[in-house]
N, C-alpha and C positions, 0 to 999 in steps of 0.2 A: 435147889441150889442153882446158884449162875454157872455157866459154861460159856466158852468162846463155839461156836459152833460154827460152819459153814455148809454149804451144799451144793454148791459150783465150786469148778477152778478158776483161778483166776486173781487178779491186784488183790492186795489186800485190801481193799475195800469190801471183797466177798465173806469179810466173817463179820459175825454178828454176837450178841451178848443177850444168852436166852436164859429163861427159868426152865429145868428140866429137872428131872426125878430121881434123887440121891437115889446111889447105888445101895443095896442092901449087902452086905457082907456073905460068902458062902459059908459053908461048914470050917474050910481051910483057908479064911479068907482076912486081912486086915482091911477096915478101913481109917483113910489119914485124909483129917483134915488138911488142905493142901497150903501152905503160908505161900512158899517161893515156887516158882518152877519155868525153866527155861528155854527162850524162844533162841532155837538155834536153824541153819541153813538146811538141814532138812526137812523141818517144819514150815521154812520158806518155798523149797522146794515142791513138798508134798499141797499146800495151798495154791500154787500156782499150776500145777499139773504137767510140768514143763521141767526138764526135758521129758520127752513122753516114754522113757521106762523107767520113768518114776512112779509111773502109774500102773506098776505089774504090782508094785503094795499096796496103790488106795483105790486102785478101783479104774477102768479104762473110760469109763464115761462119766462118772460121775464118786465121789467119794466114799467109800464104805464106811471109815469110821467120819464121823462127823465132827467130834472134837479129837486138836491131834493137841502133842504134848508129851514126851517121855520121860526127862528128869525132872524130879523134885524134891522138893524136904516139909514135912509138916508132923503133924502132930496124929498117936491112931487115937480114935473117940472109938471105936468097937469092933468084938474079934469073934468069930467063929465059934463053936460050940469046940471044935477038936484042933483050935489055936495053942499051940503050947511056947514058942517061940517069943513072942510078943504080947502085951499089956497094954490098958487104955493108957492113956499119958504119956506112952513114950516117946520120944521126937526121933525118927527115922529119915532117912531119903532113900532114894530109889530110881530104879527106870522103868519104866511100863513095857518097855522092848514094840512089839509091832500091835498089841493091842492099845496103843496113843493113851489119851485122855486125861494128861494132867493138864490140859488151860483150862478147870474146871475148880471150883474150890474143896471139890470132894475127890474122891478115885480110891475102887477097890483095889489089891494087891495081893496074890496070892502069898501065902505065908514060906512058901519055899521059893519066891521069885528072887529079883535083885531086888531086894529090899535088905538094911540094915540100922543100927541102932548109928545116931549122926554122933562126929567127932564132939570133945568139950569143948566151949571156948570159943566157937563160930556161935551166930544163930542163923536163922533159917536161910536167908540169902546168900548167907558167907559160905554155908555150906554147899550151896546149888553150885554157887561159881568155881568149886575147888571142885565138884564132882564134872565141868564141864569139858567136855575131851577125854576123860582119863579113862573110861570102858574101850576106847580106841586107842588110846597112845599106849598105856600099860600091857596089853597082849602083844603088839607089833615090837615093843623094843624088849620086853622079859623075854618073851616066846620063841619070838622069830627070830631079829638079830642077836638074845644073848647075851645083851649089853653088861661088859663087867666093868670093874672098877680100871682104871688106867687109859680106856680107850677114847677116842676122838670120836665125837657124831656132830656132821652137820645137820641142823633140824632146817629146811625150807619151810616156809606159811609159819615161820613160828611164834609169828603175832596174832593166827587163827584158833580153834577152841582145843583140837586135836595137837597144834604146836605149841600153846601155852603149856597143857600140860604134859607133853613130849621134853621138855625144856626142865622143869620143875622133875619126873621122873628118871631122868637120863642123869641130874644131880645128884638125886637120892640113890644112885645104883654106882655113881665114881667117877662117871666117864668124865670129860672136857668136852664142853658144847659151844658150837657156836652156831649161831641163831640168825636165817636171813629173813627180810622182812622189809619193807618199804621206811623212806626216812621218817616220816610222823611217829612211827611205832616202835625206832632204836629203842628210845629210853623205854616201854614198856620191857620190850625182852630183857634188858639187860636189869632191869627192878625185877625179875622174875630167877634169875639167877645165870644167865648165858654170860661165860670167859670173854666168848668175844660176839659181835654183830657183824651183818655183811648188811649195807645196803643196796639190794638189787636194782634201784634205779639208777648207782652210779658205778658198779662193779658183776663183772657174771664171774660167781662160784667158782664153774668147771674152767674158767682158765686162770685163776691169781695162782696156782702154783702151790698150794698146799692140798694134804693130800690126807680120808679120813679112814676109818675102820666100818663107820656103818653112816649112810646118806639116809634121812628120811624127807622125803618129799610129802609131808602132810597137806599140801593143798594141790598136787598133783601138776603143779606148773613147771614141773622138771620133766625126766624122762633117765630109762635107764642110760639107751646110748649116752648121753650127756655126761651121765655123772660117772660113768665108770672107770673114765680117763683121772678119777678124783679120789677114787677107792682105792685100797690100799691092798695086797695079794691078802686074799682069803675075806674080801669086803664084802657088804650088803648092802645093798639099794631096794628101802622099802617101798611101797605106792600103797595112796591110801585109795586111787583112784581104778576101778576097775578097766580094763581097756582089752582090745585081743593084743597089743602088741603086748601089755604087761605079763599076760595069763599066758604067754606063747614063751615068753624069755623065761618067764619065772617055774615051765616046764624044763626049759634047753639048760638053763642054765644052773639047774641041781643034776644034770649031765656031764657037763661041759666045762672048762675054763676054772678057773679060783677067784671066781666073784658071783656073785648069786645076786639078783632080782627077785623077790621078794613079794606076794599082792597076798594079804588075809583079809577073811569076812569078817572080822571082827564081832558082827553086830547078828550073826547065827549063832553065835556058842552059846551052851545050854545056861540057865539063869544060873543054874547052882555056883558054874564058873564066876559070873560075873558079880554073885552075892559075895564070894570071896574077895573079891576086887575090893568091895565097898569095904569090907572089912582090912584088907590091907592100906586103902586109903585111909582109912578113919588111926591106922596106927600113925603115918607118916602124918598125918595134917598134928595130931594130937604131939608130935616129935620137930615139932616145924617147921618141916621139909615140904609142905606144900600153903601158897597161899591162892588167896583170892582176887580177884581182876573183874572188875564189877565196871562195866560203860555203859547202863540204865539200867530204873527200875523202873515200870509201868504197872499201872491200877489196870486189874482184868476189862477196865471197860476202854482202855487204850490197848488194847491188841495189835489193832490194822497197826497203828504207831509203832509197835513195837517192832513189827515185820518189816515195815520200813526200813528202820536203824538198821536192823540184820543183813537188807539189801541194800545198804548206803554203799558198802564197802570199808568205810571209816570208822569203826568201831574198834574200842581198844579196851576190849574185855567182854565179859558175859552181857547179854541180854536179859533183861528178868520179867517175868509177871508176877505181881507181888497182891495179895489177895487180903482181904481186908475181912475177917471177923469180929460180930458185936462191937465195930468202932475198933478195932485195934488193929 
């Protein structure tokens, strides 16, 4: 099978497109044919080696997995001997979580991981882009904030993958959203479903005078102190960014005060958690409550290309690698 593969950090120019050795399935294991799968900023991240503890997951000198790559959607062509769950033909998507390797046209998946059976009515691309952000945005606003019906959230980044579908999920639960994001990207959020838009290059948030129930800073370009002058008593301010000052507030302040700071791992919780996701996903997309936001697809031998786009900054919607079997 082809793989995008690399073995240095570094420009996207360091990955390459090799023939390597389809994975064979284990006892508990699926494998899917891989159609779509998505090149997002941490896969740009993890390629470049930079910032350097990024590299406490791939490896400090040099990369340990070789092909990265976590969500995707295709088809299983074979299952395990004690598969009970899954059948060839099914068309599924998934995440590979920290073992990578969907920029590949193949990838094993354990049968109890985040994997599930894909919504009707998309196909493979349509569904990569609606599953993009939503393992992140779904636990921070269900779990953490609580998000119900009647409440206010501003989403920040919410033209990024995490705030697309922060936007889209914050709908499906009742609240009133409003969406801040650079001007190219208005009409994006607001075709996504956000009340209202802030353009931050000609307005800051924390001082127009309105005031919400839950702030999430999906691109981490806020900060608590900032926003809390914006919360409302008994607010939360989420971060999706890890930092000491977040990990220090979001101690003090399930102490202290009636507004709370907020930082989850999202991306540690056990798979079984996150197979459920896919399965609450796949109810909302099939109800539709959630769509898709597609800004390229690329043929697995345009990768570095695709990495690019991701670091353009200008992108306004998913990134894809889109895989080409028997011509099709």
């Amino acid at each position: 099978m082809r793989a995008v593969t690399y073995y240095k950090y570094g420009a996207p120019d360091v990955l390459r497109i090799e023939e390597v050795q389809t994975p064979d399935p284990g006892d508990k294991d699926v494998l899917v044919r891989i159609h779509a799968a998505l090149v997002t900023a941490t896969d740009a991240t993890f390629r470049a080696g930079t910032p350097f503890l990024a590299r406490m997951f791939t490896g400090p000198i040099k990369p340990k997995a070789k092909t990265l790559g976590g969500e995707f959607a295709g088809e299983v062509v074979a299952v395990g001997k004690d598969v009970t769950r899954f059948t060839v033909g099914d068309q599924v998507f998934a995440d590979t979580g920290p073992a990578l390797g969907a920029h590949a046209e193949y990838v094993c998946v354990p049968e109890d991981g985040a994997l599930a059976v894909m919504p009707a009515g998309l196909d493979y691309a349509q569904v990569v882009a609606v599953l993009d952000g939503v393992l992140t945005a779904l636990p921070f606003l269900r779990d953490n904030a609580h998000l119900r019906e009647g409440q206010e959230i501003l989403i920040s980044g919410a033209a990024g993958s995490v705030g697309r579908a922060a936007v889209q999920i914050a709908k499906h639960f009742g609240a009133r959203v409003t969406g801040v994001c650079s001007t190219a990207k208005l009409e994006l959020v607001k075709s996504l479903g956000a009340d209202e838009v802030v353009d931050y290059t000609k307005e800051d948030f924390t001082r127009a005078g309105r005031t919400y129930d839950v702030v999430f800073d999906a691109a981490g370009k806020s900060s608590f102190s900032r926003s809390r002058r914006v919360l409302n008593s008994g607010g939360v301010y989420l971060s999706t960014v890890p930092s000491p000052g977040i990990l220090l507030q979001s101690f003090w302040t399930r102490k202290f005060g009636d507004k709370r700071a907020v930082i989850a791992f999202t991306g540690l919780r056990p798979t079984t958690d996150k197979a459920e996701d896919l399965r609450f996903l796949t109810q909302i997309t099939e109800a539709g409550q959630m769509r898709p936001a597609i800004d390229g697809r690329y043929p697995l031998a345009e990768a570095a290309e695709a990495h690019r786009r991701v670091e353009s900054g200008r992108r306004q919607g998913s990134v894809l690698l889109t895989m080409e079997h028997n011509g099709n």
